[in-house]
PyMOL Python script that loads the backbone (N, CA, C, O; Angstrom):
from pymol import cmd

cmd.read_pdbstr("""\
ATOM      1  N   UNK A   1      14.748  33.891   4.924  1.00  0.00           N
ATOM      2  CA  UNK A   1      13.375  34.016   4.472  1.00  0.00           C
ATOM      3  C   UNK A   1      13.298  34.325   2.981  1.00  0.00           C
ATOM      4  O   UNK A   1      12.235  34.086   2.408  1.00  0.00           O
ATOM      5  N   UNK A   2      14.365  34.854   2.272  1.00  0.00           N
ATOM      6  CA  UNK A   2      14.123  35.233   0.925  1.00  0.00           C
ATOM      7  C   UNK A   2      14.447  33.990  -0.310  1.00  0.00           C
ATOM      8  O   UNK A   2      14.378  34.027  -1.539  1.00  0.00           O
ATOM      9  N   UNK A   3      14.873  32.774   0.785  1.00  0.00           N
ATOM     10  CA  UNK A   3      14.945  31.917  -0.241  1.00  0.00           C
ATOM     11  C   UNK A   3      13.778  31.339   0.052  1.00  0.00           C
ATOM     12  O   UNK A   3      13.460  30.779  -0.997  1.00  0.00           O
ATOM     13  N   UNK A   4      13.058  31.165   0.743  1.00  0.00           N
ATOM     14  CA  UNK A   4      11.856  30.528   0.991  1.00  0.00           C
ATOM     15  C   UNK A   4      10.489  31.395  -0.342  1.00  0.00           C
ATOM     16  O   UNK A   4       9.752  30.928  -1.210  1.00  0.00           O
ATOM     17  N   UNK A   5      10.764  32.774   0.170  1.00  0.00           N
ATOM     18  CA  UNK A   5       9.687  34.026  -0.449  1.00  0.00           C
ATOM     19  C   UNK A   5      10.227  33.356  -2.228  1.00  0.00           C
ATOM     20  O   UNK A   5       9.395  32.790  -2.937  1.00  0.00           O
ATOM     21  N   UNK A   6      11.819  33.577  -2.733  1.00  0.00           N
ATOM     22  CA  UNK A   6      11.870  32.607  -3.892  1.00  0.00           C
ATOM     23  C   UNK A   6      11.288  31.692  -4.243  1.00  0.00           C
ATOM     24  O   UNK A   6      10.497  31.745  -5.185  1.00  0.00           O
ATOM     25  N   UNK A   7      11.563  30.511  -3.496  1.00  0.00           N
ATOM     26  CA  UNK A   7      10.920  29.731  -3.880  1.00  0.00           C
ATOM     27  C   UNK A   7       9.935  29.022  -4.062  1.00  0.00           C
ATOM     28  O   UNK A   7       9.821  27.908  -4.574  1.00  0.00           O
ATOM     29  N   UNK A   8       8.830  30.084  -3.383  1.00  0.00           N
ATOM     30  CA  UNK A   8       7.449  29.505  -3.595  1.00  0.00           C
ATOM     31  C   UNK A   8       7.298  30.262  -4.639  1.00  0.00           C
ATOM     32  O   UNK A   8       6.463  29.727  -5.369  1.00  0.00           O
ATOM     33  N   UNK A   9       7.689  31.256  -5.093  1.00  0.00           N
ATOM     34  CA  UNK A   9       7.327  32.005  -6.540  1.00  0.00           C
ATOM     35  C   UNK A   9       8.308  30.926  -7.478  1.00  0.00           C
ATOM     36  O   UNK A   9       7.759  31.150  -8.557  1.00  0.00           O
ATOM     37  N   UNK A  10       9.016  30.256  -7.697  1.00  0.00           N
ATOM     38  CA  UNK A  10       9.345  29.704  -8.643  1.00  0.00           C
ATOM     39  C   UNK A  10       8.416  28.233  -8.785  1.00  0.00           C
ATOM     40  O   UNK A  10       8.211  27.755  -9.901  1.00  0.00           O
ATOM     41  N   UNK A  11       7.766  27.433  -7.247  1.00  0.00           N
ATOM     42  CA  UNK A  11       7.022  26.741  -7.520  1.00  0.00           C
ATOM     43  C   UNK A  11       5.632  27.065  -8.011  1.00  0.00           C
ATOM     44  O   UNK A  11       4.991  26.286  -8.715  1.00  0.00           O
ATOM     45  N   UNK A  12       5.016  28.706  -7.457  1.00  0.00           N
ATOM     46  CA  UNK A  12       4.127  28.993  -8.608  1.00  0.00           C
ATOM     47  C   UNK A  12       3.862  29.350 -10.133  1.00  0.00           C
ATOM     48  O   UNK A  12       2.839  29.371 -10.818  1.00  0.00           O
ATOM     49  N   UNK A  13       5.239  29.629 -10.392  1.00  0.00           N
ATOM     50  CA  UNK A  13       4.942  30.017 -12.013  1.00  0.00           C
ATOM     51  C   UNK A  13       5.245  27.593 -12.825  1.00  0.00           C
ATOM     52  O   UNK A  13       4.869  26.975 -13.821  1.00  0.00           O
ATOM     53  N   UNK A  14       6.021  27.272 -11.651  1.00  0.00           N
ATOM     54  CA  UNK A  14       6.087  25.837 -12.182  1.00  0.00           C
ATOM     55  C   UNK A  14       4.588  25.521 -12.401  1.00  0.00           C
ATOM     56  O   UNK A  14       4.240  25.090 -13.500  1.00  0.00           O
ATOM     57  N   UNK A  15       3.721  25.703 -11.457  1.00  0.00           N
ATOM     58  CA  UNK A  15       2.521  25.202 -11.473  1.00  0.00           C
ATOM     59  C   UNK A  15       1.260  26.208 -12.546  1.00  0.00           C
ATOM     60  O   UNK A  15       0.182  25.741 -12.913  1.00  0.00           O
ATOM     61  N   UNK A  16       1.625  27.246 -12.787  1.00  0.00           N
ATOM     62  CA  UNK A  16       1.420  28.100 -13.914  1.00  0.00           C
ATOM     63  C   UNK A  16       1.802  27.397 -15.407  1.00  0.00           C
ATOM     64  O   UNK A  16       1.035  27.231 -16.355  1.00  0.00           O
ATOM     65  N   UNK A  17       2.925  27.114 -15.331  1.00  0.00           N
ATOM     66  CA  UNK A  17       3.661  26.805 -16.996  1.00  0.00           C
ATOM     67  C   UNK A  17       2.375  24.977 -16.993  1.00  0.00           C
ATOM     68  O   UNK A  17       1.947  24.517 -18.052  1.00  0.00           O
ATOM     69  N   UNK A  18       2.096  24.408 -15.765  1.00  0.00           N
ATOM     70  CA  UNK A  18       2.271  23.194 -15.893  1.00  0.00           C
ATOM     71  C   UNK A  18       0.496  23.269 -16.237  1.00  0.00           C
ATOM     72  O   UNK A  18      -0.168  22.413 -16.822  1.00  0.00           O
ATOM     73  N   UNK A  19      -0.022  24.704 -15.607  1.00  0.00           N
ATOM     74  CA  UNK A  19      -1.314  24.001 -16.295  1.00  0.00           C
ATOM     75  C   UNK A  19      -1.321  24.905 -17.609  1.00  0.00           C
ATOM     76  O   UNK A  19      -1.164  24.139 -18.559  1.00  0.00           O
ATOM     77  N   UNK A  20      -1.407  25.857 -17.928  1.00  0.00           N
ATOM     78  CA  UNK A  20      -1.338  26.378 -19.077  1.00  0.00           C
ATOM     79  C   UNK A  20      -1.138  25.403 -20.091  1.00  0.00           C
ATOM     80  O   UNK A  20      -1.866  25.411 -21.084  1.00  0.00           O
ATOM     81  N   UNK A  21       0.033  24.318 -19.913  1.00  0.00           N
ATOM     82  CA  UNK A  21       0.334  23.600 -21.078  1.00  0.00           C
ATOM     83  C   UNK A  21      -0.713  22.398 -20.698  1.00  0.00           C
ATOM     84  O   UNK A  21      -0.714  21.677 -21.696  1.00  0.00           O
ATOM     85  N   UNK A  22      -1.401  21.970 -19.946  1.00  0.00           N
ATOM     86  CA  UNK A  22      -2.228  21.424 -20.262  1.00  0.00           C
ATOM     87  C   UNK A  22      -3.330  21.805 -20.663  1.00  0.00           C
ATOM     88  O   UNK A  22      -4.214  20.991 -20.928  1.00  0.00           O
ATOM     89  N   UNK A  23      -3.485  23.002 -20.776  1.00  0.00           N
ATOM     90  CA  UNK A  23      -4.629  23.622 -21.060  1.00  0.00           C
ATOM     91  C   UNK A  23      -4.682  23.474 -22.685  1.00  0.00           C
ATOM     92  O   UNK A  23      -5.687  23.298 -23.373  1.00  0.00           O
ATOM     93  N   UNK A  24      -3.651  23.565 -23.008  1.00  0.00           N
ATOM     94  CA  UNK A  24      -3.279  23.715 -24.599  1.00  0.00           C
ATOM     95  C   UNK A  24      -3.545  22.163 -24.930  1.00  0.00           C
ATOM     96  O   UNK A  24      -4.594  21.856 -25.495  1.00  0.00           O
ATOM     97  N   UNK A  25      -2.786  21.377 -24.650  1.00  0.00           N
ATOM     98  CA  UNK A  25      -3.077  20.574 -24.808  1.00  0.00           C
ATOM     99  C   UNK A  25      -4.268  19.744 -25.118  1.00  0.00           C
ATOM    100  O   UNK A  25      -4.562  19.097 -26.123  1.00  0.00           O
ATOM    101  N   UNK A  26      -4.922  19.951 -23.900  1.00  0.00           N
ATOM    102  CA  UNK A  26      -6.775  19.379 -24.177  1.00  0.00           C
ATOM    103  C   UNK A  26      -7.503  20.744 -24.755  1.00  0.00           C
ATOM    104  O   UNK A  26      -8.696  20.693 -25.056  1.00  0.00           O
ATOM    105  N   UNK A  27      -6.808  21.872 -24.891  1.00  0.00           N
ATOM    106  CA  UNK A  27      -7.718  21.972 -26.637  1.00  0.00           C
ATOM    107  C   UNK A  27      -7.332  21.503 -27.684  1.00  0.00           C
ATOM    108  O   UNK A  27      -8.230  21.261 -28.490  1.00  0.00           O
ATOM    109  N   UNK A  28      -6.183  21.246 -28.031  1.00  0.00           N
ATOM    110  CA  UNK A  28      -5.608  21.071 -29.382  1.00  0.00           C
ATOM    111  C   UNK A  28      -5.759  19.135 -29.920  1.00  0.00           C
ATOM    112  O   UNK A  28      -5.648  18.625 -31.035  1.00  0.00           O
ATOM    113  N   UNK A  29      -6.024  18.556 -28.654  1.00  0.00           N
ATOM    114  CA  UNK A  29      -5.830  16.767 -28.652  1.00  0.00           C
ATOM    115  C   UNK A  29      -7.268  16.400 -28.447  1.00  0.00           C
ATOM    116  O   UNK A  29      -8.002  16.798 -27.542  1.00  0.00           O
ATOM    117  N   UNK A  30      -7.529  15.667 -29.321  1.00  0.00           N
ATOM    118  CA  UNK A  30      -9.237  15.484 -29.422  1.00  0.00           C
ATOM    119  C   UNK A  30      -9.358  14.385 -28.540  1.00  0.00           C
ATOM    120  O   UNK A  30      -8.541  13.475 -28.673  1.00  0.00           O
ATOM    121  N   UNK A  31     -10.354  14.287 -27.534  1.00  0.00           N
ATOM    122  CA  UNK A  31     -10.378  12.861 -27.212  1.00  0.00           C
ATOM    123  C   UNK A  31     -11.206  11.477 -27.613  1.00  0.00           C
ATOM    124  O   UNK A  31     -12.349  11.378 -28.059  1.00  0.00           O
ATOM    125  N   UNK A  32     -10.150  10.356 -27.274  1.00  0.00           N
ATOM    126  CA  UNK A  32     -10.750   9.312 -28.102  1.00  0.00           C
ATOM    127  C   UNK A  32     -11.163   8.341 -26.966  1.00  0.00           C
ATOM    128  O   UNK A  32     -10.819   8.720 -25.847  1.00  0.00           O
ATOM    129  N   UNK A  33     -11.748   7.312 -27.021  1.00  0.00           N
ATOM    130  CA  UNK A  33     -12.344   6.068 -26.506  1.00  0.00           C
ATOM    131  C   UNK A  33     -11.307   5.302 -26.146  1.00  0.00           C
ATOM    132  O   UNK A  33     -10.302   5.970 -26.387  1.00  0.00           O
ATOM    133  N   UNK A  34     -10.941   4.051 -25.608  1.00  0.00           N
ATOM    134  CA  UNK A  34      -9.895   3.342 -25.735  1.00  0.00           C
ATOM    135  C   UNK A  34     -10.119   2.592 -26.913  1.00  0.00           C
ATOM    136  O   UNK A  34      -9.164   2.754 -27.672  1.00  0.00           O
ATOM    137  N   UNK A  35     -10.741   2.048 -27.253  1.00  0.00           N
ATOM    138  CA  UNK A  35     -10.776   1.384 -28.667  1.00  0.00           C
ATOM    139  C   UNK A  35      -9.973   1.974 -29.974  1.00  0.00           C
ATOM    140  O   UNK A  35      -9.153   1.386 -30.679  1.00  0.00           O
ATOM    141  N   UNK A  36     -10.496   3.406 -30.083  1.00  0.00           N
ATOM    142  CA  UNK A  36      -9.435   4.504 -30.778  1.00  0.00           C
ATOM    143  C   UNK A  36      -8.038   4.775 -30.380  1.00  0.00           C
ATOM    144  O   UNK A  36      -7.055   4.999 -31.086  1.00  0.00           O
ATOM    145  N   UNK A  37      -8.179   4.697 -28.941  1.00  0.00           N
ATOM    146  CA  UNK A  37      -6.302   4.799 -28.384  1.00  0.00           C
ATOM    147  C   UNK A  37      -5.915   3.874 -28.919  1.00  0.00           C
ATOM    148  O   UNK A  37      -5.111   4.122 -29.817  1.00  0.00           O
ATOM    149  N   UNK A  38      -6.227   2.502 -28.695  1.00  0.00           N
ATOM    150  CA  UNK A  38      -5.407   0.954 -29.362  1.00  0.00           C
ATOM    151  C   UNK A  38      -5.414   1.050 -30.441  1.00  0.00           C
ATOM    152  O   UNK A  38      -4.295   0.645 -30.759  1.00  0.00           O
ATOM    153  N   UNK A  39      -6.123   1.429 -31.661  1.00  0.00           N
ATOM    154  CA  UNK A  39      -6.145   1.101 -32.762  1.00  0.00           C
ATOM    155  C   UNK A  39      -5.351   0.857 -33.698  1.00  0.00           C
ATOM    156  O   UNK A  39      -5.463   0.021 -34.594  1.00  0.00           O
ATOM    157  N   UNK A  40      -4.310   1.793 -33.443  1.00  0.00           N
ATOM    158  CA  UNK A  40      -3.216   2.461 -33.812  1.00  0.00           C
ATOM    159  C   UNK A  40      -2.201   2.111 -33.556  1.00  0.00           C
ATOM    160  O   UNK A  40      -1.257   2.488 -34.251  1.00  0.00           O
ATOM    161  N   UNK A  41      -1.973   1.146 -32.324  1.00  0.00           N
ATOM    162  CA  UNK A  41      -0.900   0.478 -31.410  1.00  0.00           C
ATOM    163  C   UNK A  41      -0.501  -0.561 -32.215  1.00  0.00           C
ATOM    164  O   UNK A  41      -1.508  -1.265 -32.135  1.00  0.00           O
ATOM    165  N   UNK A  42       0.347  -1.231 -33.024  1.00  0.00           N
ATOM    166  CA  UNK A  42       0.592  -2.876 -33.313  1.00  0.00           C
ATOM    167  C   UNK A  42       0.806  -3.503 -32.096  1.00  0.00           C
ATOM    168  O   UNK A  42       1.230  -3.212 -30.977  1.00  0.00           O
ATOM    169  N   UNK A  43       0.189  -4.858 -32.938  1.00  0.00           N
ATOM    170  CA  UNK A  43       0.709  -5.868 -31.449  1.00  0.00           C
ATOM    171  C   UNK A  43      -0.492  -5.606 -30.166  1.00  0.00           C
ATOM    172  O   UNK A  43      -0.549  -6.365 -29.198  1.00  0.00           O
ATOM    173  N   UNK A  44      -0.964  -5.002 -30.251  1.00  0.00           N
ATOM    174  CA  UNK A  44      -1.819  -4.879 -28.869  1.00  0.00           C
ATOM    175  C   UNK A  44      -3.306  -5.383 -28.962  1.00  0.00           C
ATOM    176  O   UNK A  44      -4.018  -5.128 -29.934  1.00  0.00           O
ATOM    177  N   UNK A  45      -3.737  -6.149 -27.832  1.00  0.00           N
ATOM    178  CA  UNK A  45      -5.243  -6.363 -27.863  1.00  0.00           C
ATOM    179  C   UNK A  45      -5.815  -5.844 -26.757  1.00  0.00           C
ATOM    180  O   UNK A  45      -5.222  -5.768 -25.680  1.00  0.00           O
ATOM    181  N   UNK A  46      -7.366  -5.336 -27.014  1.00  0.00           N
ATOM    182  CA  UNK A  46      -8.176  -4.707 -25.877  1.00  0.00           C
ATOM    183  C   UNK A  46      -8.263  -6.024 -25.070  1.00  0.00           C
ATOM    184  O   UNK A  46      -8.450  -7.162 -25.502  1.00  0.00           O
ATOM    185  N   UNK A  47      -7.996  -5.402 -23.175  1.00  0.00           N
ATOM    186  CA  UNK A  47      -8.770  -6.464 -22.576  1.00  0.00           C
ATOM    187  C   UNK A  47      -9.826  -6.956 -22.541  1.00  0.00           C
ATOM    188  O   UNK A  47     -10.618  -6.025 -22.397  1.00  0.00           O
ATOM    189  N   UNK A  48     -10.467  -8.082 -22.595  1.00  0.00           N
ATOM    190  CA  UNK A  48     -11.190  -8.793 -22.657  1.00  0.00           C
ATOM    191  C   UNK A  48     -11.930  -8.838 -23.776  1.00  0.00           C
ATOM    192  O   UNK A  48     -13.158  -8.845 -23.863  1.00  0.00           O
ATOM    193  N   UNK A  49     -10.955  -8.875 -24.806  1.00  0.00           N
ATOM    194  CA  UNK A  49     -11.269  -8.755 -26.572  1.00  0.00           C
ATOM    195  C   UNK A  49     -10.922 -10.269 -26.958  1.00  0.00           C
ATOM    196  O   UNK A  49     -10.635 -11.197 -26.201  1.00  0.00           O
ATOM    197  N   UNK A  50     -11.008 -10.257 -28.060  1.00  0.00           N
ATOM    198  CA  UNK A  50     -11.051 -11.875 -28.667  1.00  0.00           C
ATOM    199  C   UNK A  50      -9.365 -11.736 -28.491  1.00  0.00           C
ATOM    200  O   UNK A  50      -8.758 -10.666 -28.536  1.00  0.00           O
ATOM    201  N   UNK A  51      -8.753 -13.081 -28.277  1.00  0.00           N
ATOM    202  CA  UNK A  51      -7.374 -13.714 -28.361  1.00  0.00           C
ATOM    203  C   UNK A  51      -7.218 -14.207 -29.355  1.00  0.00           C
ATOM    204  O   UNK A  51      -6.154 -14.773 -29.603  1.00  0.00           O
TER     205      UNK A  51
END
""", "prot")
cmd.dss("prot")
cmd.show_as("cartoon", "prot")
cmd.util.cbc("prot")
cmd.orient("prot")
C-alpha cells in the first residue's frame, strides 16, 4: 500500500508542476490569431488563402 499512497503523491505534485507551468505560461505568451501564428512561419500558407 505505500507504494500506491507514493505514488499518487508523486502523480499529484506531476499534475501540480504541470499546471502551474501552464499557468505561467498563458500569462507571460500573448495570444495571437492564426494569421499572426503563420506570419512568422516561411514557406507556409493559410488554408484556404490565395496559392
Amino acid at each position: 500500500m505505500e507504494f500506491v499512497t507514493a505514488w499518487l503523491w508523486y502523480l499529484l505534485a506531476f499534475a501540480l508542476g504541470a499546471l502551474v507551468a501552464w499557468l505561467v505560461a498563458r500569462a507571460t505568451i500573448e495570444a495571437t490569431n492564426g494569421n499572426e501564428a503563420f506570419a512568422d512561419v516561411p514557406e507556409t500558407r493559410a488554408i484556404g488563402g490565395r496559392e
